[in-house]
N, C-alpha and C positions, 0 to 999 in steps of 0.2 A: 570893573563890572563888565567893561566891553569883551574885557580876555576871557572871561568865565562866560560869557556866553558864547563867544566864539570856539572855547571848546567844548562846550556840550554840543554844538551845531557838528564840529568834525566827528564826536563821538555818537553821534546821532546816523551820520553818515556812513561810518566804518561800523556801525549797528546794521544796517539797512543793506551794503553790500555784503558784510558776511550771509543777510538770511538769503540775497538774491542768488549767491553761490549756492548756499544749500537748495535755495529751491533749484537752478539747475540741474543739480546733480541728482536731485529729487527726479526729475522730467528724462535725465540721460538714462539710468537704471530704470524703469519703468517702459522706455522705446527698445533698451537691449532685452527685456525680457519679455516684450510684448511683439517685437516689430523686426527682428533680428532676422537676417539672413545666414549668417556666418556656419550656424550648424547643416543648415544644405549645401552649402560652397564645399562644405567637410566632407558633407557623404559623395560628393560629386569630387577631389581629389582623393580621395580613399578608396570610394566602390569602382568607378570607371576610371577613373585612372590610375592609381594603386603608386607603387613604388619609382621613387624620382630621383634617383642616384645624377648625378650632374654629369653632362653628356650621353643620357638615356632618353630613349625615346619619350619614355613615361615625364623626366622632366621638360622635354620638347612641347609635351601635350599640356603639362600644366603649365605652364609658359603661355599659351595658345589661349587655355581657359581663362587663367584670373583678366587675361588683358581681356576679351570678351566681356570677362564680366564687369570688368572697372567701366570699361566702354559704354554698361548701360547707367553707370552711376552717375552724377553731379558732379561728376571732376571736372575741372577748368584743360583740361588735356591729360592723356593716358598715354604713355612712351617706352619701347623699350633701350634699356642701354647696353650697349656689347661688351662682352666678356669672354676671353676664352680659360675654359675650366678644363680639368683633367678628366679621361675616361677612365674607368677600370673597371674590368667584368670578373664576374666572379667566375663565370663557368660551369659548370657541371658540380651538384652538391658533395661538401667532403664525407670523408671518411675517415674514421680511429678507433682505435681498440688497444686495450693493454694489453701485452701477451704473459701470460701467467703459465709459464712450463708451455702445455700443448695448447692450453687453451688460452682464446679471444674472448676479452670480453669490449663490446662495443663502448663506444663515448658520444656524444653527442660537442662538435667543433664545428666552428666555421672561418672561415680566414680574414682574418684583418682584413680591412681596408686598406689597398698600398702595396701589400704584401705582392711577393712573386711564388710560383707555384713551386712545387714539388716536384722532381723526376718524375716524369708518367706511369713509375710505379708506385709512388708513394719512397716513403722513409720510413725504416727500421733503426734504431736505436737505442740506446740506453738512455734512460730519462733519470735527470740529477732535479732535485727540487731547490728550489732558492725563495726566499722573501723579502728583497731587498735585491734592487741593481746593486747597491756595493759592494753584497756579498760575492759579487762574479768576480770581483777584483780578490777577495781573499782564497777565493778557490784558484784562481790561476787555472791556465790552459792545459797543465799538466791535469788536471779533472773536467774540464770541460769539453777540451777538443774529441770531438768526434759524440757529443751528448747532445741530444735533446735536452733546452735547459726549461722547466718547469717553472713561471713567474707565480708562484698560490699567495701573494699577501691580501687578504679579503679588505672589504670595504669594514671602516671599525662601526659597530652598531649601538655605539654609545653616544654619537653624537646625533644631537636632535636636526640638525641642519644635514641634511643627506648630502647635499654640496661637498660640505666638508669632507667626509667622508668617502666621496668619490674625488677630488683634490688628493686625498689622502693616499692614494693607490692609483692611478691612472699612467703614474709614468713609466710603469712597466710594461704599459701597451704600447704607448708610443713610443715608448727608446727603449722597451727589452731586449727585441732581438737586434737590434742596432750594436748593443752593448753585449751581445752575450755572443755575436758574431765574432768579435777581436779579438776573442779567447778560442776561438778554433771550433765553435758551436755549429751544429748542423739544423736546427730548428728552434724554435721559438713553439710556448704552449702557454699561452696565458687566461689566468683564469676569468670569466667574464665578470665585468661591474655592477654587482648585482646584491642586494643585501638580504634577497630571496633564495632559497634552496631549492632549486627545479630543474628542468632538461631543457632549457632555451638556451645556447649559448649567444653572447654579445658580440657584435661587432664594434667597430670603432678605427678611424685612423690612424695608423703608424706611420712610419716613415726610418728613411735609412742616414739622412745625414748628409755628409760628407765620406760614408764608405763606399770605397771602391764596389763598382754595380758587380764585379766579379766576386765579393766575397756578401753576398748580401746571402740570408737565409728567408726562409720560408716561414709565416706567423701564423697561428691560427687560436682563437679563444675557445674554450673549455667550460660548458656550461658547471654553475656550482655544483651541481652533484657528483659530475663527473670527476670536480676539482678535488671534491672532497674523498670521492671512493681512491683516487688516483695517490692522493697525501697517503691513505690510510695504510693502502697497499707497500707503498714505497717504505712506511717506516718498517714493517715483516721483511720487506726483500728486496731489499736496496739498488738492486742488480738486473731488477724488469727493464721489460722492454716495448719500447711503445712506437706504434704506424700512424702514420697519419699520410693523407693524399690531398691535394687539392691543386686544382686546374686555374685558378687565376691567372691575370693579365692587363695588363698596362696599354691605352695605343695611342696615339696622337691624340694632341688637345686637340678639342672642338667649340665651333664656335654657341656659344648661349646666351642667356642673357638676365638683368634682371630690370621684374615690371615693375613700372613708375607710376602712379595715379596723384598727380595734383589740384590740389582749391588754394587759387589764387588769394591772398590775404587783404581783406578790403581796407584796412591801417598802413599796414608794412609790409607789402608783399617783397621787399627785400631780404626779411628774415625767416627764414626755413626752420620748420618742425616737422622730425622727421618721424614716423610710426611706421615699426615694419617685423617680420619677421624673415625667415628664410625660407624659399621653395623646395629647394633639393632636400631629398629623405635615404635612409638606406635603403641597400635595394631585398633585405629580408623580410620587409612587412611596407603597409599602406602609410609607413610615418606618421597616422596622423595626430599625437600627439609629441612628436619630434620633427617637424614640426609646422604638420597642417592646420593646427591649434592657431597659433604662432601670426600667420598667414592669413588664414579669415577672420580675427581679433582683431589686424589691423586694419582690413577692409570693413569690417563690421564698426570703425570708429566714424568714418566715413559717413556711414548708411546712418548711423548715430544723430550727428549733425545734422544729416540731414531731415532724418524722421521730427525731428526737434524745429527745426528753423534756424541752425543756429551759423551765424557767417563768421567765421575765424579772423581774426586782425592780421594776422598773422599766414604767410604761405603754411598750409599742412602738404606735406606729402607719405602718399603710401607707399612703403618700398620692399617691395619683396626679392628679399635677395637669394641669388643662386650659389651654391659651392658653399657653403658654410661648414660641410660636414667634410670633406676632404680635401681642403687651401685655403679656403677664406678668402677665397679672391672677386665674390661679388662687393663684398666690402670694400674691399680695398680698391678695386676699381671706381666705388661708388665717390668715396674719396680722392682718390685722382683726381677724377673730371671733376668735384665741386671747387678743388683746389684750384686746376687748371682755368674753371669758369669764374674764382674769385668769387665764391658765394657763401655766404654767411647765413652758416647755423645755428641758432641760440638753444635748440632741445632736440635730443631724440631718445628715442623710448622703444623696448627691443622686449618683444615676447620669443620666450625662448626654451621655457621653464616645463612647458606640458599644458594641458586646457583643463589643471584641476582648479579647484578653487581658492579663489585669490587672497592672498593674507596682504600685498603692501608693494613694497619697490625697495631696489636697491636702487643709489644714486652717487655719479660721480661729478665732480666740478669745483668750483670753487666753494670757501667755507661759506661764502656769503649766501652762492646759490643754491647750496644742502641744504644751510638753515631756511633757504626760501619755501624751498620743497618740503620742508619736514614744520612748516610751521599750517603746514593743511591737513593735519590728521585729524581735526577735532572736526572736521566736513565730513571725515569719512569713515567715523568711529560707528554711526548709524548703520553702515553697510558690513562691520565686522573686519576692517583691512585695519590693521595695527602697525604694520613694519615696514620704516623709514629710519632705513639706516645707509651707510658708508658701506661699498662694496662693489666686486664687480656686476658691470650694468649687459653687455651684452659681444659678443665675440664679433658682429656685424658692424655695430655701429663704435666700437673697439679703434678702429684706425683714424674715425671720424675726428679734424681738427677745426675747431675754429675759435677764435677769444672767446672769452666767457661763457661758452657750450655747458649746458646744465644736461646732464644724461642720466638715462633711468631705466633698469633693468622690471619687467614684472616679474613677483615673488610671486606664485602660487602656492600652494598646500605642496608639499615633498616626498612626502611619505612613500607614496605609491610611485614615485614617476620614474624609480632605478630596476623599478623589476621590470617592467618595457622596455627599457630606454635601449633602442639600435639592436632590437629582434624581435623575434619575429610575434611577438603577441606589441607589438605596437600598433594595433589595428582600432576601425571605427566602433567597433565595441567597445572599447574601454573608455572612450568618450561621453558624459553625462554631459545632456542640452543645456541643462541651467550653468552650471558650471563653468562652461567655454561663455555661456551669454555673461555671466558677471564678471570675468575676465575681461572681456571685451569691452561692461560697463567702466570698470575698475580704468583701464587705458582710455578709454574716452573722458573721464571725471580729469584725470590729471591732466591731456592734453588741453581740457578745455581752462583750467585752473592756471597753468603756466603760460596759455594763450593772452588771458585776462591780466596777469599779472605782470608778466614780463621775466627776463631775466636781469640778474643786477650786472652794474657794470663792473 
């Protein structure tokens, strides 16, 4: 008799703390949509301060801002940590046209991230099409050398998950002309990641490897229409010939940094929960959903708590890191020093994705602590988030090590976020306020849920 009443008592209890959760989370979504700062923080790195390429002035300035603004927040101290990231300018906008007999007809291109410029005339060449790095191994130099090699394999639009899709084609940006250099290639023309048909062409980081800096070529992306007029032509006359120009440039690393905003944990301020996303943006548009989103979602988790009353058990910190977009090295420095300091992180949680609207998380860790995470869906089924799954979590928080670290990528809505994604229409427009605010509830519900609960050991 005693046991059967002892378990209705526990079951009574695990009654009462599931509703306390939901009424939480009830109180958290209701302060991000009522009480939210995150969407001014947005217009304020997008309208005046605009494009934050890492060692640019413009990410100087936002560096300067978020700390100001953390500065007016509730954090138990605001710090910056040093980092030196790579510069690279684009220059002076490109130029390309297919040459068809006498006549030009324009293209709309712009050059990799990475990339090295062009002879100060531009290049002339023959342009050879390919869809697959492989295939440069079956053409051999004997067809490549001295070609313009054309990277066209499109992002496939079959799959519901745009990730995929973009996974599925991406490595022709970063290793095409790396690879199509070996074969005696004078340019690189890749088409941009986009599963949209328009005149925006994409940026994105490349890089050269291990080739010799004397044999490196020049990259530049190809918006899809252009990609596509470019296929059309080539299949009638195989034999075109295609210019392109571009003035890029590499210079000394410099020094940056990324901002730290911490609340002390009133349980366990030895274990750290980290919310962040990245600061640095391309420098073709205002980033801000690549990722100014990203950035004021994790400060707005902050403002969260604190509109709320709510004191973490647990250290939170806010980390916005620099260089995500061309090294990765705010991460990886972030990691460093937690390792060098001996410090123990049980969660971090990485918006990354764009500021549409939120479907779920991806998570990485151990199977104990997925299933931990994935056994809180039915708290968040009221809010429309479904997806807790296995996968990758975040490129930031990517290097982060510590035992039993439970990590969590935010999934948003996908659909739209490849026709922006690193050009120049990734501006404050395409930002909808509710949508960044439920994102923002969406990382505040699970910080405070894995706060509560723990991670297993």
């Amino acid at each position: 008799m005693k046991k059967i009443a002892l378990l209705v008592l526990l079951n009574a209890f695990a009654i009462q703390a599931q509703t306390d959760k939901e009424q939480q989370l009830r109180k958290i979504y209701d302060a991000a949509l009522t009480k939210s700062k995150c969407y001014g923080w947005l217009d304020d790195l997008s309208n005046k301060i605009g494009s934050r390429l890492s060692g640019s002035e413009g990410a100087a300035k936002a560096v300067a801002y978020t700390k100001a603004q953390m500065e007016t927040m509730p954090f138990d101290r605001v710090f910056l940590q040093e980092v030196m990231v790579p510069k690279w300018v684009r220059g002076e906008k490109e130029t390309a046209y297919i040459r068809d007999g006498k006549s030009k007809i324009n293209v709309p291109i712009c050059a990799l991230g990475g990339s090295i410029a062009t002879p100060k005339n531009g290049i002339t060449a023959e342009i050879i099409e390919v869809h697959t790095i492989a295939e440069l191994e079956t053409l051999g130099s004997a067809k490549l050398k001295g070609k313009i090699v054309f990277f066209n394999r499109p992002m496939q639009p079959e799959n519901i998950d745009t990730f995929t899709s973009y996974g599925g084609c991406v490595d022709q940006r970063g290793k095409g002309a790396r690879e199509a250099a070996k074969f005696g290639a004078v340019g690189a023309i890749v088409r941009s990641m986009n599963l949209r048909l328009d005149d925006f062409p994409h940026t994105g980081w490349m890089g050269y490897g291990e080739l010799p800096k004397d044999q490196w070529i020049p990259a530049a992306a190809i918006s899809t229409n252009g990609a596509e007029l470019l296929s059309s032509m080539l299949k009638q006359r195989p034999n075109l010939q295609f210019y392109f120009k571009q003035s890029c440039y590499a210079m000394d690393d410099v020094l940056s940094y990324n901002v730290i905003g911490e609340i002390k944990g009133s349980e366990h301020p030895e274990n750290i929960m980290v919310v962040g996303g990245h600061l640095d943006s391309w420098d073709l548009a205002d980033g801000s959903h690549d990722d100014g989103a990203g950035v004021v979602q994790s400060m707005e988790v902050a403002n969260i708590f604190n509109s709320i009353g709510y004191k973490p058990k647990n250290t939170v910190r806010v980390v916005l890191f620099m260089n995500e977009e061309n090294g990765g090295r705010g991460g990886a420095k972030y990691n460093e020093l937690a390792q060098a300091n001996s410090e123990q992180h049980i969660f971090a949680l990485e918006s990354d994705c764009g500021g549409f609207t939120p479907r779920g998380f991806t998570f990485e860790g151990s199977e104990a602590n997925v299933a931990m995470a994935q056994s809180f869906a039915p708290v968040f089924e009221p809010y429309l988030i479904h997806i807790f799954r296995k996968g990758h979590t975040g490129s930031d928080i990517e290097p982060l090590k510590s035992p039993n670290i439970l990590k969590a990528g935010l999934r948003p809505d996908t659909q739209r976020y490849f026709d922006i994604h690193h050009a120049a229409t990734d501006t404050f427009d395409q930002i909808v306020k509710r949508e960044l605010e439920l994102g923002a509830a969406t990382m505040a519900a699970l910080v405070y849920l894995v706060d509560q609960v723990g991670v297993q050991p």
